[in-house]
BAZAMAR-427524 format. One record per residue: residue in one letter; z, x, y of N, C-alpha, C, O, CB in turn. Coordinates in Angstrom, 3 decimals. Glycine has a CB too. Layout:
N
[A, [Z, X, Y], [Z, X, Y], [Z, X, Y], [Z, X, Y], [Z, X, Y]]
...
END
This chain:
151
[X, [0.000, 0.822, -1.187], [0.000, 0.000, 0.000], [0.000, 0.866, 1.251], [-0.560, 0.446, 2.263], [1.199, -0.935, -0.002]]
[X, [0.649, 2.155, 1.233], [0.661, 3.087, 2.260], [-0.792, 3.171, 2.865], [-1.261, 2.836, 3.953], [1.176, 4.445, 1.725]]
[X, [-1.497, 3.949, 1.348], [-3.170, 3.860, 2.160], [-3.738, 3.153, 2.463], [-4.838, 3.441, 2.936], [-4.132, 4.166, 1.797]]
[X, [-3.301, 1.761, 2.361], [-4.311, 0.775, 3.126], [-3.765, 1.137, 4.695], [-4.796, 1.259, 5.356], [-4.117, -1.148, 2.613]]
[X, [-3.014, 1.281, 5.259], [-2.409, 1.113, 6.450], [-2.842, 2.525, 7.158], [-3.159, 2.923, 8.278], [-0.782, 0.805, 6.288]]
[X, [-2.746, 2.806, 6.439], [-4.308, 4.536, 7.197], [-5.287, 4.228, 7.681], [-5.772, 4.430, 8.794], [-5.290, 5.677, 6.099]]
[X, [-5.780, 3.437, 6.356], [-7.292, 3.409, 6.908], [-7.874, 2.707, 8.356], [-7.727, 1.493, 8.493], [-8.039, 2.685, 5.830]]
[X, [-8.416, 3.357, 9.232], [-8.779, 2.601, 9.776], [-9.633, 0.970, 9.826], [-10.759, 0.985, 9.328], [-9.018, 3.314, 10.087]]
[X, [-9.283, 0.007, 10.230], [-9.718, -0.950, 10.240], [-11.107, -1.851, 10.224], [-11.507, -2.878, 9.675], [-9.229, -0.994, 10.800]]
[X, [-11.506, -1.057, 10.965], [-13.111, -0.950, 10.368], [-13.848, -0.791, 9.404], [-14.866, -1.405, 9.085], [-13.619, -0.329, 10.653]]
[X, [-13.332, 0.046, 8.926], [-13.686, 0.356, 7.657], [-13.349, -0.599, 6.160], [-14.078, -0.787, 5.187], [-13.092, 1.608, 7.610]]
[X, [-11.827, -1.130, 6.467], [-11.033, -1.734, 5.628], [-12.260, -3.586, 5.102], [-12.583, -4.537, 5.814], [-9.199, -1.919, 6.725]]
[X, [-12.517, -3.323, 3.791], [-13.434, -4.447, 3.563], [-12.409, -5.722, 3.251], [-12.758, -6.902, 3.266], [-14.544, -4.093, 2.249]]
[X, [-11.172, -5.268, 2.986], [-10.371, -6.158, 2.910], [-9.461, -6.831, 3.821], [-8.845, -7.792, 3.359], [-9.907, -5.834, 2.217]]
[X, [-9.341, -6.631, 4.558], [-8.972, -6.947, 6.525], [-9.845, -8.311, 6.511], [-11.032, -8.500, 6.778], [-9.857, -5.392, 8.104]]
[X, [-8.393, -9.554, 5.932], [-8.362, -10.462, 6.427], [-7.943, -11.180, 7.695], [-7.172, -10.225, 7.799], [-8.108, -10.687, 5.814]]
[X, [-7.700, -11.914, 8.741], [-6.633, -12.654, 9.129], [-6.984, -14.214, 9.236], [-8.020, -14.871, 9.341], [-6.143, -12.084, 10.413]]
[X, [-5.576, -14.489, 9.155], [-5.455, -15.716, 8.918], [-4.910, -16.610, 10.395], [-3.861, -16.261, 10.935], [-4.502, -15.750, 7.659]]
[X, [-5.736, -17.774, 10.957], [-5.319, -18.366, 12.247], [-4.631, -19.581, 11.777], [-5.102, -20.066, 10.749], [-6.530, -18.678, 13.292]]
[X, [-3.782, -20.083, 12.220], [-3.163, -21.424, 12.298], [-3.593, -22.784, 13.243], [-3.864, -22.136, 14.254], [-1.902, -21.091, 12.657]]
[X, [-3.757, -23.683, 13.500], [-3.959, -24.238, 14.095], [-2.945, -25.300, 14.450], [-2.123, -25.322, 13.534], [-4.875, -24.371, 13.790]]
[X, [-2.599, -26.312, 15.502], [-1.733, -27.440, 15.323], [-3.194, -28.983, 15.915], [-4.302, -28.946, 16.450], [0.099, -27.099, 16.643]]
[X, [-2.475, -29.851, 15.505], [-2.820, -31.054, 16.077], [-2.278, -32.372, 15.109], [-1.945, -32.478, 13.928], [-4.428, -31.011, 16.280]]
[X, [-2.398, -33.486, 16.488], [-1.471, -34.166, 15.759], [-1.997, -35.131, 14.287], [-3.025, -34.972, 13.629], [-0.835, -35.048, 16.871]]
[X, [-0.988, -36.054, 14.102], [-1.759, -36.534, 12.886], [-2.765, -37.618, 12.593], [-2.913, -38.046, 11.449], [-0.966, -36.801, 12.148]]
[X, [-3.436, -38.051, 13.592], [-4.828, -38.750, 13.909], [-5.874, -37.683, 13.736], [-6.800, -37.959, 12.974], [-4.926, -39.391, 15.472]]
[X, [-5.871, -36.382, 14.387], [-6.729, -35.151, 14.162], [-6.522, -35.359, 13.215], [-7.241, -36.284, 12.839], [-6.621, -33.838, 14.591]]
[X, [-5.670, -34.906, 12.229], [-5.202, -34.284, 10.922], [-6.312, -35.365, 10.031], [-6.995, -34.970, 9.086], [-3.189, -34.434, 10.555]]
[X, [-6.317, -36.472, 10.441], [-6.983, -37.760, 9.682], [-8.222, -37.665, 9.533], [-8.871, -37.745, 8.490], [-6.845, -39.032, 10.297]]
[X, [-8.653, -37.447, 10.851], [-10.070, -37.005, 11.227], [-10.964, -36.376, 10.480], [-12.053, -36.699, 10.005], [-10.060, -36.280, 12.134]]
[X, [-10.013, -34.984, 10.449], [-10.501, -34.085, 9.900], [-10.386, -34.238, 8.455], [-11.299, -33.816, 7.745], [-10.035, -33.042, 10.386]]
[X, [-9.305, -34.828, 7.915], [-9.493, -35.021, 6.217], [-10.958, -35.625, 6.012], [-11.753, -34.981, 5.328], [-8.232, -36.230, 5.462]]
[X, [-11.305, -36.727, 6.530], [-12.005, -37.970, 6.782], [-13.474, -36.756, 6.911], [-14.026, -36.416, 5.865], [-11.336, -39.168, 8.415]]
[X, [-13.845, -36.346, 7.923], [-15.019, -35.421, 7.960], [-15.178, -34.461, 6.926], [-16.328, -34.285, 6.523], [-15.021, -34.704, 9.110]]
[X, [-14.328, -33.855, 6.455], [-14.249, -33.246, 5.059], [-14.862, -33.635, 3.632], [-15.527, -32.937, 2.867], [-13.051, -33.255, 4.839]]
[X, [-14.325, -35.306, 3.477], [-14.374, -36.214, 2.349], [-16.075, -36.077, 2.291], [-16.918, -35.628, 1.515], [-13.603, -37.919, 2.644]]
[X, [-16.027, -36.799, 3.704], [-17.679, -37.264, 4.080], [-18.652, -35.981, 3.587], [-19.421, -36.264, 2.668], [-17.944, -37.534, 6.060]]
[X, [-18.695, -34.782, 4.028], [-18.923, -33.271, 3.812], [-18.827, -33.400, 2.446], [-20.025, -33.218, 2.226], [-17.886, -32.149, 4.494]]
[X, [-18.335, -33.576, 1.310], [-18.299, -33.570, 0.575], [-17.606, -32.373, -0.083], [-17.691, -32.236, -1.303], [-19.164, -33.930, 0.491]]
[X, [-16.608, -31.097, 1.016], [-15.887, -30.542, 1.100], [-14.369, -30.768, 1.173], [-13.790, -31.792, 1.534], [-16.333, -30.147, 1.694]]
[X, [-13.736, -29.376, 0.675], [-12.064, -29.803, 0.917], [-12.089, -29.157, 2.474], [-13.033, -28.716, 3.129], [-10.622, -28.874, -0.411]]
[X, [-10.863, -29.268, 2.747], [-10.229, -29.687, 4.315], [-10.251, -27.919, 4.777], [-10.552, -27.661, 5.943], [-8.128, -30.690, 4.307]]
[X, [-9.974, -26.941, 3.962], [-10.089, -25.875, 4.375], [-11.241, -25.606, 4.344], [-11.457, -25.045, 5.418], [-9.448, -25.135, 3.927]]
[X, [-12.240, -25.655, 3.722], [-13.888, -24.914, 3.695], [-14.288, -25.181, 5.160], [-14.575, -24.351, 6.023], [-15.236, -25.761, 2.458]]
[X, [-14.227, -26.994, 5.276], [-14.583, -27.622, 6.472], [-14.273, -26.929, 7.623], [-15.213, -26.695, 8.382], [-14.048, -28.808, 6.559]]
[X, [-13.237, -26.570, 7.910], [-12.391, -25.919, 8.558], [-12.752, -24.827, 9.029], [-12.566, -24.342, 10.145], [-11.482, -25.770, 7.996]]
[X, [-13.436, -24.336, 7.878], [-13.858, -22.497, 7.873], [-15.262, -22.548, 8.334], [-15.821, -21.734, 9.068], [-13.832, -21.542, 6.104]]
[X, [-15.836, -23.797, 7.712], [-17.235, -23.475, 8.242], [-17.219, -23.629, 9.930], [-17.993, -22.996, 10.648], [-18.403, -24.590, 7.507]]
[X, [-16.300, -24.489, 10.393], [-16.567, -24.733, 11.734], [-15.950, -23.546, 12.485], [-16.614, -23.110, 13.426], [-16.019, -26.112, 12.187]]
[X, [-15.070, -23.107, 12.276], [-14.179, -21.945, 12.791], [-15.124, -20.900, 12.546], [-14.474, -19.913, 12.891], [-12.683, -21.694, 12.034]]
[X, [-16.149, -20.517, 12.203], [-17.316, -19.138, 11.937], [-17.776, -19.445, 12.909], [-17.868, -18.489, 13.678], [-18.462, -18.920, 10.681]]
[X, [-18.364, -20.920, 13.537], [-19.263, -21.373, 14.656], [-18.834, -21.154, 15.996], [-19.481, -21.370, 17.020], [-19.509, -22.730, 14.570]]
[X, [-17.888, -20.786, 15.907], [-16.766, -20.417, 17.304], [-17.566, -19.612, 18.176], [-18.165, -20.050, 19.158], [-15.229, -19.422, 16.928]]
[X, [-17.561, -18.882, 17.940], [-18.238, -17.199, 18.867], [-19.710, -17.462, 19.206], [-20.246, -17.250, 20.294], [-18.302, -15.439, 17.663]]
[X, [-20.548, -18.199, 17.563], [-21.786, -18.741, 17.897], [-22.066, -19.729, 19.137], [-23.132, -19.636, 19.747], [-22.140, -19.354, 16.792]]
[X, [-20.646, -21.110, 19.664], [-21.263, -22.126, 20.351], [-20.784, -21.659, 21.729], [-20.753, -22.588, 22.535], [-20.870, -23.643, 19.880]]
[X, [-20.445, -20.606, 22.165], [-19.801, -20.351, 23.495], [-21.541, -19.949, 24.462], [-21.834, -20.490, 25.528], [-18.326, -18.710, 23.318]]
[X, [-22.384, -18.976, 23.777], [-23.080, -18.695, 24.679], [-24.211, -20.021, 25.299], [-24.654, -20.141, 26.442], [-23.662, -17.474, 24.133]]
[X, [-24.432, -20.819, 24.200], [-25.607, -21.696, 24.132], [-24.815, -23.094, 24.958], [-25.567, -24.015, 25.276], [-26.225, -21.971, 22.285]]
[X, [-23.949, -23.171, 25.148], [-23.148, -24.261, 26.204], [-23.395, -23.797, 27.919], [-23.271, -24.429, 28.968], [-21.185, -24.178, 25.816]]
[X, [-23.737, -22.606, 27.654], [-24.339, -22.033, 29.062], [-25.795, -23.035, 29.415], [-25.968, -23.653, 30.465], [-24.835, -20.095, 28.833]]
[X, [-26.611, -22.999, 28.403], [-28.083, -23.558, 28.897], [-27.869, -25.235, 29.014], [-28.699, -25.933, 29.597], [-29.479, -23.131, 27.607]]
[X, [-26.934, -25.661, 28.532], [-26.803, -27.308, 28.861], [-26.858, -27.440, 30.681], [-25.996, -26.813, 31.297], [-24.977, -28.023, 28.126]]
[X, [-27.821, -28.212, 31.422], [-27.865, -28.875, 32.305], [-26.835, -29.201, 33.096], [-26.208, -30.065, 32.482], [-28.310, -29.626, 31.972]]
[X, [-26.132, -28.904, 34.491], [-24.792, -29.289, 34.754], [-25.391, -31.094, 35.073], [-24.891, -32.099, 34.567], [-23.913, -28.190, 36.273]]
[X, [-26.240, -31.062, 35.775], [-26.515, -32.453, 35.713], [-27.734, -33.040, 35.206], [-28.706, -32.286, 35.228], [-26.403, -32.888, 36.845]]
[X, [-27.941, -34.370, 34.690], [-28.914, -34.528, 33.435], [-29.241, -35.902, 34.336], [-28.414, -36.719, 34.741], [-28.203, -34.625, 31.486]]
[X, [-31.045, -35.918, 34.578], [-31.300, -36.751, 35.097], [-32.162, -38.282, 34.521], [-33.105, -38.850, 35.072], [-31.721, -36.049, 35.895]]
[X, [-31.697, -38.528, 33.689], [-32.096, -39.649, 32.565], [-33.259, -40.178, 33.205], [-34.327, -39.897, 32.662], [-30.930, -40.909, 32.217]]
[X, [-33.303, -41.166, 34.655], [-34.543, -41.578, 34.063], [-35.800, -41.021, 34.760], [-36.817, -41.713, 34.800], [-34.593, -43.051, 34.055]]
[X, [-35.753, -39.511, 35.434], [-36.605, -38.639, 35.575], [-37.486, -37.947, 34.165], [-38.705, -37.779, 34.105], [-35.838, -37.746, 36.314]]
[X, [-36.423, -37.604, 33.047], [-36.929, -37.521, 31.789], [-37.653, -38.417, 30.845], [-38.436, -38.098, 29.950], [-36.122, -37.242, 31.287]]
[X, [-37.071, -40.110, 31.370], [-37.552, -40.695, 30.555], [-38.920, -40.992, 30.901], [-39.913, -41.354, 30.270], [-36.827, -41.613, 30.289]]
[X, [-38.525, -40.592, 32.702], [-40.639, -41.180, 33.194], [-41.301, -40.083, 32.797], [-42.450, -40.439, 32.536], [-41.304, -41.428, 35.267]]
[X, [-41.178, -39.019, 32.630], [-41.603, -38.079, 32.015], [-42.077, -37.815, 30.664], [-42.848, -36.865, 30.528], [-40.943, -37.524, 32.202]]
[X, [-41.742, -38.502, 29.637], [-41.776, -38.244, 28.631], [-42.082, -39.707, 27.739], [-42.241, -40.019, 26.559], [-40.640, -37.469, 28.467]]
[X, [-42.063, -40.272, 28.854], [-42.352, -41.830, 28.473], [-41.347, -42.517, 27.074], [-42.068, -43.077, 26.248], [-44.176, -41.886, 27.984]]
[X, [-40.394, -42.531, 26.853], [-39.455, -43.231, 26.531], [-38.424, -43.811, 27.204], [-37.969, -43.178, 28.157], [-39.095, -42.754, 25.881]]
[X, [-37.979, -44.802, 26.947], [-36.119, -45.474, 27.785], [-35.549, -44.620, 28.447], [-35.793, -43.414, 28.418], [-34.695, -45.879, 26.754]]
[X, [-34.347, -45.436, 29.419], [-33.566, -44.338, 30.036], [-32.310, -44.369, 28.747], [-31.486, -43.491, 29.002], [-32.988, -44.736, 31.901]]
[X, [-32.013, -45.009, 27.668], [-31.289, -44.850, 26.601], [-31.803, -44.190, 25.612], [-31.114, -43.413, 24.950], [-30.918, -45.854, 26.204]]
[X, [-32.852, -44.364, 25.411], [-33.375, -42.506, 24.490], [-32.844, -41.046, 25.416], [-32.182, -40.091, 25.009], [-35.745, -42.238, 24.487]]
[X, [-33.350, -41.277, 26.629], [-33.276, -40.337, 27.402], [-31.858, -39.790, 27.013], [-31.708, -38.678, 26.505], [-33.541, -40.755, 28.805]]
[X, [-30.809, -40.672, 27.296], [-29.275, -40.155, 27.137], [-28.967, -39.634, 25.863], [-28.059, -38.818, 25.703], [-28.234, -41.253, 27.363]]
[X, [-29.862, -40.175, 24.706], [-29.747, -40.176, 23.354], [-30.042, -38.559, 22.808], [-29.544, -37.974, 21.846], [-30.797, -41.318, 22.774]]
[X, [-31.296, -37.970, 24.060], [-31.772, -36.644, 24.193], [-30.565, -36.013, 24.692], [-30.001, -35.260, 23.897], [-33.030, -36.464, 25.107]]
[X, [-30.131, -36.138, 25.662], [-29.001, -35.891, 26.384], [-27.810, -34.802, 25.644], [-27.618, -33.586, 25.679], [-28.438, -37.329, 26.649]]
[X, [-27.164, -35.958, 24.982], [-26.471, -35.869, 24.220], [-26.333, -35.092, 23.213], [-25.351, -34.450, 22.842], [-26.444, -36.585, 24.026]]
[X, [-28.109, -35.242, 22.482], [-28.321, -34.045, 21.088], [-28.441, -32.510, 22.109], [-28.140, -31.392, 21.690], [-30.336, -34.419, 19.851]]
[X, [-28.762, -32.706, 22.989], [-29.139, -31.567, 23.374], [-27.475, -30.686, 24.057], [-27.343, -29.494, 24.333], [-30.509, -31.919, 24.522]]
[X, [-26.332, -31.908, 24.165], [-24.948, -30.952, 24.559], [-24.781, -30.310, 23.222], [-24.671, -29.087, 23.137], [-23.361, -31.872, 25.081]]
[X, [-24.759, -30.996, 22.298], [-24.251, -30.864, 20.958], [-25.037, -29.856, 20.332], [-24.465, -29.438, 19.326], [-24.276, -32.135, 20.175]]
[X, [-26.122, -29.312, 20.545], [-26.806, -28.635, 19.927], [-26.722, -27.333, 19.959], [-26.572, -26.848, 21.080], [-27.722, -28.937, 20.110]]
[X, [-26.804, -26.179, 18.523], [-26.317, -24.771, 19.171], [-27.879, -24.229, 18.279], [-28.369, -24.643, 17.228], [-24.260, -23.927, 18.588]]
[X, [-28.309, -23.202, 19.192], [-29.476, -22.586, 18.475], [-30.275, -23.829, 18.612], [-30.883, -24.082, 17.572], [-29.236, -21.991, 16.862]]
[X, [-30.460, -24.664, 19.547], [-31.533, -25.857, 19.201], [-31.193, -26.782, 17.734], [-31.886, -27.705, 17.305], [-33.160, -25.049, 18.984]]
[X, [-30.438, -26.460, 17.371], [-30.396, -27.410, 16.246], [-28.820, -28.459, 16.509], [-27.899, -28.377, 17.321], [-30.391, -26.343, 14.620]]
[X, [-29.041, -29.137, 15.690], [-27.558, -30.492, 15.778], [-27.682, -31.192, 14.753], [-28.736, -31.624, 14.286], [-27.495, -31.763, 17.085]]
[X, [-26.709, -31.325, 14.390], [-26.356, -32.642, 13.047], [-25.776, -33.651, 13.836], [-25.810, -33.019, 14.891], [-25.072, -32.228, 11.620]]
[X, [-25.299, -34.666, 14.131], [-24.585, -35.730, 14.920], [-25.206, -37.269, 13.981], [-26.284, -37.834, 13.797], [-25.135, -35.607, 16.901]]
[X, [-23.961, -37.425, 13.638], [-24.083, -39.178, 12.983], [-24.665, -39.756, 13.984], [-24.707, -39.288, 15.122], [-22.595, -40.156, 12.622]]
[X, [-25.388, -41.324, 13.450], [-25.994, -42.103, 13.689], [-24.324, -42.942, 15.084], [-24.278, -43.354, 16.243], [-26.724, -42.815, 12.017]]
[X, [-23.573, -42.797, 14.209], [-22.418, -43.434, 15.339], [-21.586, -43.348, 16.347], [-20.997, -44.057, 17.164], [-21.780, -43.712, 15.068]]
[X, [-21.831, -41.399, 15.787], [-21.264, -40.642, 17.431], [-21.681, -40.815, 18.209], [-21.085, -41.176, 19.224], [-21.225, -39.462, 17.818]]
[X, [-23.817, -40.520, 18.060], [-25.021, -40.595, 19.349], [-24.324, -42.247, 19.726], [-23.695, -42.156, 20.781], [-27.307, -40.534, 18.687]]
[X, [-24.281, -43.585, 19.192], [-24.268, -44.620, 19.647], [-22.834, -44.701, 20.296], [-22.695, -45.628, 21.093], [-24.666, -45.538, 18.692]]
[X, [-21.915, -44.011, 20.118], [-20.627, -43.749, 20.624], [-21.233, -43.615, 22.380], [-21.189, -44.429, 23.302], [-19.797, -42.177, 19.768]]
[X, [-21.931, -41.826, 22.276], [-22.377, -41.561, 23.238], [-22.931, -42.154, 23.962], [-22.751, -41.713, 25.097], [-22.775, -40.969, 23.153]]
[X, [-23.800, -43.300, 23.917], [-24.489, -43.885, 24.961], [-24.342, -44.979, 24.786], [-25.267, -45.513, 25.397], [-25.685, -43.644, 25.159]]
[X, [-23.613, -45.903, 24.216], [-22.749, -47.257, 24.626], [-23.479, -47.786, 24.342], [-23.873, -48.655, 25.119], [-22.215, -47.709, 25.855]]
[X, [-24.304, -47.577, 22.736], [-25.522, -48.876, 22.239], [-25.290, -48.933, 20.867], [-24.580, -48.076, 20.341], [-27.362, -48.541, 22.482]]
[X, [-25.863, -49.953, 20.132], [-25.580, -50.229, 18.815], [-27.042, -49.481, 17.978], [-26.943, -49.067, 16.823], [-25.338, -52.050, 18.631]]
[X, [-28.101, -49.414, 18.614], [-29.792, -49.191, 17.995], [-30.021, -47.965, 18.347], [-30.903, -47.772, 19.184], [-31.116, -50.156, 18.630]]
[X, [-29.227, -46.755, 17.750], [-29.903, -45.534, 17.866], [-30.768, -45.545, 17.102], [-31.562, -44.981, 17.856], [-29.276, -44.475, 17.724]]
[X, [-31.400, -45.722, 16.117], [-32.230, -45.703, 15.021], [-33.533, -45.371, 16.091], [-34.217, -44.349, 16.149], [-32.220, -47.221, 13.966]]
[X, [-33.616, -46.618, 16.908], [-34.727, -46.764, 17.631], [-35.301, -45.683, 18.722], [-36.441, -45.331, 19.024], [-34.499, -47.898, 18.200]]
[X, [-34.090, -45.345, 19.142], [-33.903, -44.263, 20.480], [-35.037, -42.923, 20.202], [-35.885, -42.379, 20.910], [-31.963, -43.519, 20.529]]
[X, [-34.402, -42.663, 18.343], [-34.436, -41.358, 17.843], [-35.828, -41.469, 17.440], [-36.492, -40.448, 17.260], [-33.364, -40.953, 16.716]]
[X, [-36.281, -42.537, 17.297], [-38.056, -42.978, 16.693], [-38.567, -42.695, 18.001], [-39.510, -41.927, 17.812], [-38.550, -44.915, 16.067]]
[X, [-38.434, -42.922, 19.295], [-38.544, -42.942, 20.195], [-39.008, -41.557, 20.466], [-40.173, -41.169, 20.371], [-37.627, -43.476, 20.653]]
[X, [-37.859, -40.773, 20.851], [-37.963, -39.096, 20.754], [-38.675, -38.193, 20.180], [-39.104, -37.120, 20.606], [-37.127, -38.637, 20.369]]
[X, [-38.789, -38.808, 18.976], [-39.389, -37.897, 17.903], [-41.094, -38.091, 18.157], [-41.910, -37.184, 18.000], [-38.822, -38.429, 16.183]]
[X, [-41.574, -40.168, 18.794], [-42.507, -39.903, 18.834], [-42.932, -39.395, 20.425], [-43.925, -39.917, 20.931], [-43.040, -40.881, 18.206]]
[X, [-42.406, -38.698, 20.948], [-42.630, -38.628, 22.270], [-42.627, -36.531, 21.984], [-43.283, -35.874, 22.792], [-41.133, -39.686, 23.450]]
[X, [-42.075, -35.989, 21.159], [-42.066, -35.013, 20.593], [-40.987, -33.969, 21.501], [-41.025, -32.742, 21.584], [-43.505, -34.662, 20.390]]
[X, [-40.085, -34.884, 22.099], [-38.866, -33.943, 22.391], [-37.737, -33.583, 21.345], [-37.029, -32.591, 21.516], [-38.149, -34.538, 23.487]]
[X, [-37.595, -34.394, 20.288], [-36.832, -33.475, 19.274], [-37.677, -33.780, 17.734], [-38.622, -34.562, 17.627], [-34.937, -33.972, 19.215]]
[X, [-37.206, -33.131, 16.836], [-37.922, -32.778, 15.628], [-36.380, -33.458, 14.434], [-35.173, -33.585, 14.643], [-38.438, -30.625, 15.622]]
[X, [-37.185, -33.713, 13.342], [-36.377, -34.266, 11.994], [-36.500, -31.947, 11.203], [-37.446, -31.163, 11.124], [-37.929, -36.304, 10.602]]
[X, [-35.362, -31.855, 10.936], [-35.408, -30.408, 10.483], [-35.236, -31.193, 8.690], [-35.892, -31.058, 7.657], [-33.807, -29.068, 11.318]]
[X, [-34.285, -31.827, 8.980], [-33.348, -32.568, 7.675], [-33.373, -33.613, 7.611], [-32.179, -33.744, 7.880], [-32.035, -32.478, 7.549]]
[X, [-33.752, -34.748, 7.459], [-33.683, -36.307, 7.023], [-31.865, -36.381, 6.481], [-31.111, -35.573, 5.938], [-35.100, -36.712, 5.419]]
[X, [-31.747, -37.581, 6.898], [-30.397, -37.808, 6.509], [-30.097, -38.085, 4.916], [-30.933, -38.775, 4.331], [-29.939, -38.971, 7.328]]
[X, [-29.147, -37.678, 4.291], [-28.752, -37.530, 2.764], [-27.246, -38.359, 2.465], [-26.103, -37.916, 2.582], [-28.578, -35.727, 2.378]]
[X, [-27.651, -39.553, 2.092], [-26.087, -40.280, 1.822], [-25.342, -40.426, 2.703], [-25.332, -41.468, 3.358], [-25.204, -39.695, 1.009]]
[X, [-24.291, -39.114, 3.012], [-23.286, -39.323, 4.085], [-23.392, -38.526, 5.033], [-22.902, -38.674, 6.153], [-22.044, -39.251, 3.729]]
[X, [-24.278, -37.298, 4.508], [-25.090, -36.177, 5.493], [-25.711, -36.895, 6.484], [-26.676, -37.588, 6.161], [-26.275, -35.266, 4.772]]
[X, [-25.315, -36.863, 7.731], [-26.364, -36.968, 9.189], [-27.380, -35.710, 8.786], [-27.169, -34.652, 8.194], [-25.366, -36.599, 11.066]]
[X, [-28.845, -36.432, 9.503], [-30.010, -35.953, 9.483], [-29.525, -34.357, 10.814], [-28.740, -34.237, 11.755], [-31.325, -37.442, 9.972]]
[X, [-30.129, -33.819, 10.401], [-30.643, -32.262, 11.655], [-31.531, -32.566, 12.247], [-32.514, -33.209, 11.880], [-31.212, -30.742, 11.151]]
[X, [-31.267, -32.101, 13.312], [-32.409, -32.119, 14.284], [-32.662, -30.886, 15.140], [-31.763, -30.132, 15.510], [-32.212, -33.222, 15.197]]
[X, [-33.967, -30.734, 15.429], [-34.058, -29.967, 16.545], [-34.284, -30.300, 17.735], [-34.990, -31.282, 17.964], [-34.735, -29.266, 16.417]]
[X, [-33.749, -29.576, 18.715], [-34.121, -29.777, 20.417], [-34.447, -29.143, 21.213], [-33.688, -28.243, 21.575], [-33.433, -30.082, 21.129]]
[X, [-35.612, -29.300, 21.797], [-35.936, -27.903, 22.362], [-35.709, -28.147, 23.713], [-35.888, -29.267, 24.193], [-37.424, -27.307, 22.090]]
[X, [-35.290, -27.096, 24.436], [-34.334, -27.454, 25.617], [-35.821, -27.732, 26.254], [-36.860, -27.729, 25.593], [-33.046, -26.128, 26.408]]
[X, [-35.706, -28.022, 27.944], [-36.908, -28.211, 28.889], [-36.875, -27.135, 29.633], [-35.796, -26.685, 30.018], [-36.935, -29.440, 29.773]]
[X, [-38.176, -26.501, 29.983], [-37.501, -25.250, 31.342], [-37.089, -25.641, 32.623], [-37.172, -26.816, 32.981], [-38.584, -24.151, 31.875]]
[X, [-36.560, -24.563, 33.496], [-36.016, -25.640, 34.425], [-36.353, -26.927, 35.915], [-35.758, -27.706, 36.660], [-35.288, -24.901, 34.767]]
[X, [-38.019, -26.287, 35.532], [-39.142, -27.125, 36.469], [-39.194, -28.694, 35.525], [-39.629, -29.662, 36.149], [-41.069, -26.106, 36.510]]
[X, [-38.983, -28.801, 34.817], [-38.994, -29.974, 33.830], [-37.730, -31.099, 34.417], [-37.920, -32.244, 34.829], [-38.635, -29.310, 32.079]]
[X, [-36.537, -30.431, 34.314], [-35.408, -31.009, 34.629], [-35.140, -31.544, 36.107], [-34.070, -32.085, 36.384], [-34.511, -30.123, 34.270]]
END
């Protein structure tokens, strides 16, 4: 045990650590609940999202401070509720890509018919199907941001 504590750390392939987290027990629910759905236990879930950490900090930079719905939508010729529907995939999205249920997006923009929004988008060719949705799996998508003469 001595020589592990020599070695420098870098080097060490076995240099774990372990983070804790708190929240209360509605999170705690949540997260069982997103897990189940995942078809994962509560730690994998956990782990996969906690790797994404470092990944979603830079790409929250290119989100829009303000998002002008129905400039995009005359633009692109869909609704000003697709528009938000774009909106939305596009906060959520890291590397251009996003998974987001059918009920969060409708969370997000205060409608019951995303189905339609996303037919909408796709045929207007601002976001892409990467993944079709699978059982309890939300579909992937891609989004490709606009440059900033667009916005």
């Amino acid at each position: 045990m001595a020589s592990l504590a020599r070695r420098d750390p870098e080097e060490r392939a076995d240099s774990f650590y372990r983070f804790s987290v708190k929240c209360d027990r509605l999170t705690n629910l949540k997260i069982e609940a997103a897990a189940r759905k995942a078809g994962m236990s509560v730690n994998s879930f956990v782990q996969r999202h906690f790797e994404t950490i470092l990944e979603a900090a830079p790409v929250a930079a290119t989100v829009p401070e303000r998002f002008d719905a129905p400039a995009f939508a005359k633009r692109h010729g869909v609704t000003i509720q697709a528009a938000n529907v774009w909106f939305s995939l596009s906060t959520h999205a890291r590397n251009g890509l996003v998974q987001r249920s059918l009920k969060n997006l409708a969370s997000d923009v205060g409608t019951t018919h995303v189905e339609r929004l996303i037919e909408q988008l796709i045929g207007a060719s601002t976001i892409e199907v990467v993944a079709p949705s699978s059982g309890l799996r939300p579909a992937i998508y891609r989004v490709p941001g606009e440059t900033a003469g667009d916005a």
